[in-house]
ROKOL-12351 format. One record per residue (C-alpha): y negated, x, z; chain; residue number from 1. Coordinates in nm, 3 decimals, m for minus. Each point is the difference from the previous one (the first is absolute). Layout:
<pts>
+---------+---------+---------+------+-------+
!   north !    east !      up ! keke ! lumti !
+---------+---------+---------+------+-------+
!       Y !       X !       Z !    A !   NUM !
...
+---------+---------+---------+------+-------+
</pts>
This chain:
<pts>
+---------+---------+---------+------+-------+
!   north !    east !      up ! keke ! lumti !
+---------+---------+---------+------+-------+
!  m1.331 !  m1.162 !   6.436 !    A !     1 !
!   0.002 !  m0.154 !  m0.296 !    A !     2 !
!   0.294 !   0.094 !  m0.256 !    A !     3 !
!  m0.043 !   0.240 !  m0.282 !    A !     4 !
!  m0.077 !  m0.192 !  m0.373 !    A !     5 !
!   0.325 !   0.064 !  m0.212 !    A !     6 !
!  m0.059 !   0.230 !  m0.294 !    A !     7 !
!   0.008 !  m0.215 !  m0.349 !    A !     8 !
!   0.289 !  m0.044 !  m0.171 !    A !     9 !
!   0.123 !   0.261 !  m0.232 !    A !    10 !
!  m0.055 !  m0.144 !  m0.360 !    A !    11 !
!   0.215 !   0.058 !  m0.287 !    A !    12 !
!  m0.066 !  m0.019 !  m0.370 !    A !    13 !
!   0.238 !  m0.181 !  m0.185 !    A !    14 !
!   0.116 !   0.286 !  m0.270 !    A !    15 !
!  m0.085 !  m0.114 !  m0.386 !    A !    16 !
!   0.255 !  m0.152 !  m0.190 !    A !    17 !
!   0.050 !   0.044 !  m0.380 !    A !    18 !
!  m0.215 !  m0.342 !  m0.049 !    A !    19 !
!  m0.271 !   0.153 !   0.154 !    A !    20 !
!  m0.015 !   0.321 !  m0.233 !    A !    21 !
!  m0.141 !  m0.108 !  m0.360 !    A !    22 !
!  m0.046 !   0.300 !  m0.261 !    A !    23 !
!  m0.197 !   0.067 !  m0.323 !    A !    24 !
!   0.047 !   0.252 !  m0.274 !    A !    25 !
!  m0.282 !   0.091 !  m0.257 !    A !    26 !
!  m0.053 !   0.186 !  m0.305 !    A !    27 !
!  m0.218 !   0.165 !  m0.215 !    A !    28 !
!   0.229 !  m0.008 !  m0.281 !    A !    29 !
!   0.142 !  m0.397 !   0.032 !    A !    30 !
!   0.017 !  m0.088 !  m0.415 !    A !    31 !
!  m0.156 !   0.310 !  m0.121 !    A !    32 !
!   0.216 !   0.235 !  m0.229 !    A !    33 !
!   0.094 !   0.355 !   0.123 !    A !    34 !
!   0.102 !   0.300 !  m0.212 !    A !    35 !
!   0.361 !   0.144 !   0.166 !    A !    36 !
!  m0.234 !   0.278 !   0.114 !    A !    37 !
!  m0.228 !  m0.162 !   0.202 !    A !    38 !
!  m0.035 !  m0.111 !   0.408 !    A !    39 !
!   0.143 !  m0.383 !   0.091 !    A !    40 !
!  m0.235 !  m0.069 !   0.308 !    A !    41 !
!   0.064 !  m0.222 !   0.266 !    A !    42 !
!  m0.165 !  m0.134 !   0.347 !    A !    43 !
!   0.200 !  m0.165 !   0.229 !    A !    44 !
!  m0.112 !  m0.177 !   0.325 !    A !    45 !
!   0.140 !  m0.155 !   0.309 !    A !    46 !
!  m0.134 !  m0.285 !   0.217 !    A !    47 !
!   0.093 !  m0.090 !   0.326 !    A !    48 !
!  m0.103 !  m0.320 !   0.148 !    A !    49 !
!   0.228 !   0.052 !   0.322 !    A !    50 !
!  m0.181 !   0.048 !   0.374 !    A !    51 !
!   0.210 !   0.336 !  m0.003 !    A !    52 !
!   0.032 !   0.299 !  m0.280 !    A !    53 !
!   0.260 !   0.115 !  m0.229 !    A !    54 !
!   0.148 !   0.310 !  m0.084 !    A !    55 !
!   0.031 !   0.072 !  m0.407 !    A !    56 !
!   0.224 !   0.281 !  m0.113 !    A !    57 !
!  m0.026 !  m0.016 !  m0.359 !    A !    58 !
!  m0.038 !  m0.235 !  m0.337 !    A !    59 !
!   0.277 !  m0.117 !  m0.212 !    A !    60 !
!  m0.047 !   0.020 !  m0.367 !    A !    61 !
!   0.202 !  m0.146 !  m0.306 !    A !    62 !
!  m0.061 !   0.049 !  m0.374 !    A !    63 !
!   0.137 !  m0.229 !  m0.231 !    A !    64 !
!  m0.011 !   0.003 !  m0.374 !    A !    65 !
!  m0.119 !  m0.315 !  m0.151 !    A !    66 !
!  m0.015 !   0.050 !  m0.382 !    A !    67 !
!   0.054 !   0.334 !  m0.207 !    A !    68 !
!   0.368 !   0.065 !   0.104 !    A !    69 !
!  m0.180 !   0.284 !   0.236 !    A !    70 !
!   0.257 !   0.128 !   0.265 !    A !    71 !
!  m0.138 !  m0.125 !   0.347 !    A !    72 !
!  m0.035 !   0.303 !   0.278 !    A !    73 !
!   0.207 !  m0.053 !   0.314 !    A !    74 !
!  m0.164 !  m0.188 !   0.276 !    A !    75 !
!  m0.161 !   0.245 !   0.268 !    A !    76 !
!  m0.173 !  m0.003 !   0.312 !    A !    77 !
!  m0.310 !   0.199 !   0.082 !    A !    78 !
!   0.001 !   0.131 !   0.329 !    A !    79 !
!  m0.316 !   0.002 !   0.177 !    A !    80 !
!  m0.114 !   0.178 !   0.371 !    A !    81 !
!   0.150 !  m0.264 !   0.195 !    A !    82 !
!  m0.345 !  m0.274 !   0.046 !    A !    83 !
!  m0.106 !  m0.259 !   0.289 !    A !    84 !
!  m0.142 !  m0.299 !  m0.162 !    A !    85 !
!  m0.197 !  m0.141 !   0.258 !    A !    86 !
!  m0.045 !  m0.385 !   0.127 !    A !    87 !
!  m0.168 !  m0.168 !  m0.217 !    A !    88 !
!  m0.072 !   0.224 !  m0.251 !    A !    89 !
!   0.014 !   0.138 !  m0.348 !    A !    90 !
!   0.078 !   0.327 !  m0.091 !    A !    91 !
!   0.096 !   0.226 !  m0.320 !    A !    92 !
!   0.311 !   0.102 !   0.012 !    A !    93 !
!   0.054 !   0.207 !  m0.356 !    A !    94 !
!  m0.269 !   0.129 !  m0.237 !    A !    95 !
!   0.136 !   0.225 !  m0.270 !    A !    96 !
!   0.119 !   0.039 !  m0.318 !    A !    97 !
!   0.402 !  m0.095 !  m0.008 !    A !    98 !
!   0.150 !   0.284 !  m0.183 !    A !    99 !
!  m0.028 !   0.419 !  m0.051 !    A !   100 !
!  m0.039 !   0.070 !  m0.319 !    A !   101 !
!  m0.098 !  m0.313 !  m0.216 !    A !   102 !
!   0.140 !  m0.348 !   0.006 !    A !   103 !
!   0.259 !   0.003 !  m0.264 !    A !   104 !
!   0.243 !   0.306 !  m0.185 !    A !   105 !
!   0.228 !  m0.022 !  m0.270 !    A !   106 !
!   0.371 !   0.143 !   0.030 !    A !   107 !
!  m0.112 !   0.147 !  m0.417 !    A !   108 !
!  m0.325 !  m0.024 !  m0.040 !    A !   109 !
!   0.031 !   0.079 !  m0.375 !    A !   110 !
!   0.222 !  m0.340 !  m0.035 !    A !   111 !
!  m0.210 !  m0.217 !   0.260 !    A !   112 !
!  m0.298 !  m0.228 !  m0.085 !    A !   113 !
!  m0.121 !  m0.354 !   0.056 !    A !   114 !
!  m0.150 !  m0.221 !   0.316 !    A !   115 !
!   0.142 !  m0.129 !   0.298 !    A !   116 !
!  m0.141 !  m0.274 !   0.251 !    A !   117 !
!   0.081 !   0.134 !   0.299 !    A !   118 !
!  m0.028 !  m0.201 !   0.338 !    A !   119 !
!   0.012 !   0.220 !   0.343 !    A !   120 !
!   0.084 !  m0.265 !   0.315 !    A !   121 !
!  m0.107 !   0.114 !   0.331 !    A !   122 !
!   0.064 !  m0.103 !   0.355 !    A !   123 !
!  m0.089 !   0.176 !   0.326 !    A !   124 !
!   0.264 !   0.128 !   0.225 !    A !   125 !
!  m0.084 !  m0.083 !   0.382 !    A !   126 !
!   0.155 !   0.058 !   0.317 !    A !   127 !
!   0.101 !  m0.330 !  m0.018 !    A !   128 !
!   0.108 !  m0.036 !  m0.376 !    A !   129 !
!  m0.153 !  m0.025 !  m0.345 !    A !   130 !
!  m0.303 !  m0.160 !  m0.099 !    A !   131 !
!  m0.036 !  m0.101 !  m0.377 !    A !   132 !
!  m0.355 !   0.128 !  m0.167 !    A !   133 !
!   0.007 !  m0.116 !  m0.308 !    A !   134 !
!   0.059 !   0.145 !  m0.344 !    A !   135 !
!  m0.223 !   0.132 !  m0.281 !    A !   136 !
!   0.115 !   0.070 !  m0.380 !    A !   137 !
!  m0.119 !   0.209 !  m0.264 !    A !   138 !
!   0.071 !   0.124 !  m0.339 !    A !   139 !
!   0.123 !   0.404 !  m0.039 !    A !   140 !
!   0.026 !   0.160 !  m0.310 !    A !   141 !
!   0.268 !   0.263 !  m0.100 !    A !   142 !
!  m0.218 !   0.174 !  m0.285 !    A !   143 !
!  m0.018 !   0.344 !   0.052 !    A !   144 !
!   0.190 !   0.043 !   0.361 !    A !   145 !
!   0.140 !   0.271 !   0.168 !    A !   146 !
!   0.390 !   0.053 !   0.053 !    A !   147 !
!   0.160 !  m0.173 !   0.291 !    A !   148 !
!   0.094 !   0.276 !   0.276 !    A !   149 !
!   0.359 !  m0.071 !   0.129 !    A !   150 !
!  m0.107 !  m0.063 !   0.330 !    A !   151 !
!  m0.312 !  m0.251 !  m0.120 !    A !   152 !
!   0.186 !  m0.199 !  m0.308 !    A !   153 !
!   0.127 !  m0.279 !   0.241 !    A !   154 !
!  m0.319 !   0.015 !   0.255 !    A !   155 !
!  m0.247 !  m0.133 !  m0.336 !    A !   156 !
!   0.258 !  m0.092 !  m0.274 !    A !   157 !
!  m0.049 !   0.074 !  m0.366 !    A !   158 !
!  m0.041 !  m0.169 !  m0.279 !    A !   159 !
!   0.284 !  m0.085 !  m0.268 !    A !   160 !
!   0.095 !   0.230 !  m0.305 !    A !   161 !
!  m0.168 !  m0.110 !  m0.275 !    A !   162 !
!   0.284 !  m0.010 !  m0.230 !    A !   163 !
!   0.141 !  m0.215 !   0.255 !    A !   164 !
!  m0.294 !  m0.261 !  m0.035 !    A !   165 !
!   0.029 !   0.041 !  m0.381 !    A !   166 !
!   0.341 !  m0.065 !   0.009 !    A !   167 !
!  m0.010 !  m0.298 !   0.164 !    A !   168 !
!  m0.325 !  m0.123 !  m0.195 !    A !   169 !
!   0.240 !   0.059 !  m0.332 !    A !   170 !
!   0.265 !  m0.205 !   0.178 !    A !   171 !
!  m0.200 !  m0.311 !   0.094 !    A !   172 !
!  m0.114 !  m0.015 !  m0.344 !    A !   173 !
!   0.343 !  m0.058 !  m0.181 !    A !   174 !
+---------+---------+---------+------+-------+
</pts>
C-alpha cells in the first residue's frame, strides 16, 4: 500500500515592515489662500508593498506656522475605523476636511488681522509605527474671523494682535 502524500507545508507571510509601507498626502488647497472661515482639505493614502496587510488606526497631523507670527494648533491624530491595508496595495486612508468650524480663529477678532503660511505635516499611524505622508502649506487669512472657542484656540491657533504686529513694525524701524 503505498503511503499517503504529505499535506504541503503551511506557508507564512512574512508581516510588512515600516520599509514596506510608503504614504502620500494631497490637497486641494496646497499654495492657495484660505479665508479663517473656510475648509483645509486633505487626502491621505497608504501603500503597502509587503506579501501581508497592515492594520492603520489613525493619521498624525502637525501644523506649523511658517511666516505671520500665527500661533500653530497642537499636533493631533485623527482616528479612523481601524483599516486592513492589503498586500500589495493602495488604499485611502483619510478624506476630509481637517477642522470643525473653519481653519483658523482669533483669540479678539476685533484686534486680529494679517496672513499666515501655514504647513500641516502628516504621517500615518500603523500597527507597526508611523509612516510619514508628506506635508502641504497654504496661506490663511485672519480678516474677518470668528472668536476662538476655549476648547478650539489651541486645536487651529490664531493669529497675533495687531497692535502687537504694529508694535513690533514701529520697533524694527528705529
Amino acid at each position: 500500500m503505498p503511503s499517503p502524500t504529505p499535506p504541503p507545508p503551511t506557508t507564512t507571510l512574512a508581516p510588512a515592515t515600516l520599509a514596506d509601507l510608503s504614504a502620500s498626502v494631497t490637497s486641494p488647497d496646497q499654495y492657495h489662500e484660505l479665508a479663517c472661515r473656510d475648509d483645509v482639505h486633505a487626502r491621505v493614502s497608504l501603500s503597502n508593498h509587503a506579501a501581508s496587510a497592515v492594520l492603520v488606526t489613525g493619521v498624525h497631523m502637525a501644523s506649523n506656522s511658517l511666516a505671520g507670527g500665527c500661533i500653530s494648533g497642537d499636533d493631533f491624530t485623527y482616528r479612523i475605523v481601524p483599516q486592513l491595508v492589503g498586500a500589495d496595495s493602495t488604499s485611502v486612508i483619510m478624506d476630509r476636511s481637517l477642522y470643525d468650524g473653519g481653519s483658523g480663529c482669533c483669540t479678539n477678532p476685533r484686534k486680529c488681522g494679517g496672513k499666515c503660511d501655514i504647513e500641516n505635516v502628516f504621517a500615518v499611524v500603523t500597527e507597526i509605527g508611523s509612516v510619514p505622508a508628506g506635508r502641504f502649506v497654504y496661506t490663511l487669512s485672519f480678516d474677518g474671523c470668528q472668536a476662538c472657542q476655549p476648547s478650539s484656540s489651541s486645536q487651529r491657533g490664531g493669529c497675533p494682535p495687531i497692535a502687537h504686529e504694529e508694535a513690533a513694525a514701529s520697533m524694527s524701524s528705529r
